[in-house]
N, C-alpha and C positions, 0 to 999 in steps of 0.2 A: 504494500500500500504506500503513494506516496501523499505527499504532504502539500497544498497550496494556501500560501498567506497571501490577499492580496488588500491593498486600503484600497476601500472606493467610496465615491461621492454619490450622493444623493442622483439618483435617474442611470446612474452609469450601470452597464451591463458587463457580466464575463460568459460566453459562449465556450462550452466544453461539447466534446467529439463531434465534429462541424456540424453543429448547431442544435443536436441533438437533446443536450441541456443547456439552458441560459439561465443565469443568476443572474438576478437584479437588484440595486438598494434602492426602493422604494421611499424608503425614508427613516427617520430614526431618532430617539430618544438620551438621554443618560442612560439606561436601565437597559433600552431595547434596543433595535432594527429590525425594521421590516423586510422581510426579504422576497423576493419574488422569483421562483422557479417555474421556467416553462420545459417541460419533458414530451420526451418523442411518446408515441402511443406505448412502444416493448418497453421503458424504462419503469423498472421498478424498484418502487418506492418504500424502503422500510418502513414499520410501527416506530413512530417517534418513544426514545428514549427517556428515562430520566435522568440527567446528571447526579450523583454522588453529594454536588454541594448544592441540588434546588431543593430548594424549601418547598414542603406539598402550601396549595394553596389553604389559605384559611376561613373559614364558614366564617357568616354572621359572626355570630355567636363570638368569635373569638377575638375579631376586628370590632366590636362594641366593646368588649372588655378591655381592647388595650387602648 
């Protein structure tokens, strides 16, 4: 597996295996980025993961209390 870092600007695109998948930053926050993937029909897409260090979200309940 290799590895790609790339900084991009808001609207800019990266096209991977001629044009097959395109990334895009739609736009972005402190916290987030929006990202925009366009994929060929055959490209498949894993179950999104959890990271190790995300915090499950929090019910009501829990965000009235703090």
């Amino acid at each position: 597996m290799s590895t790609l870092i790339r900084n991009l600007r808001i609207g800019e695109r990266l096209s991977f295996d001629n044009g097959r998948i395109v990334l895009g930053l739609d736009g972005n926050s402190p916290k987030t980025a929006r990202l925009r993937l366009q994929l060929a029909q055959d490209v498949v897409v894993d179950k999104p993961r959890t990271a190790a260090n995300d915090e499950p979200p929090l019910d009501q309940a829990a965000r009235a209390a703090k």
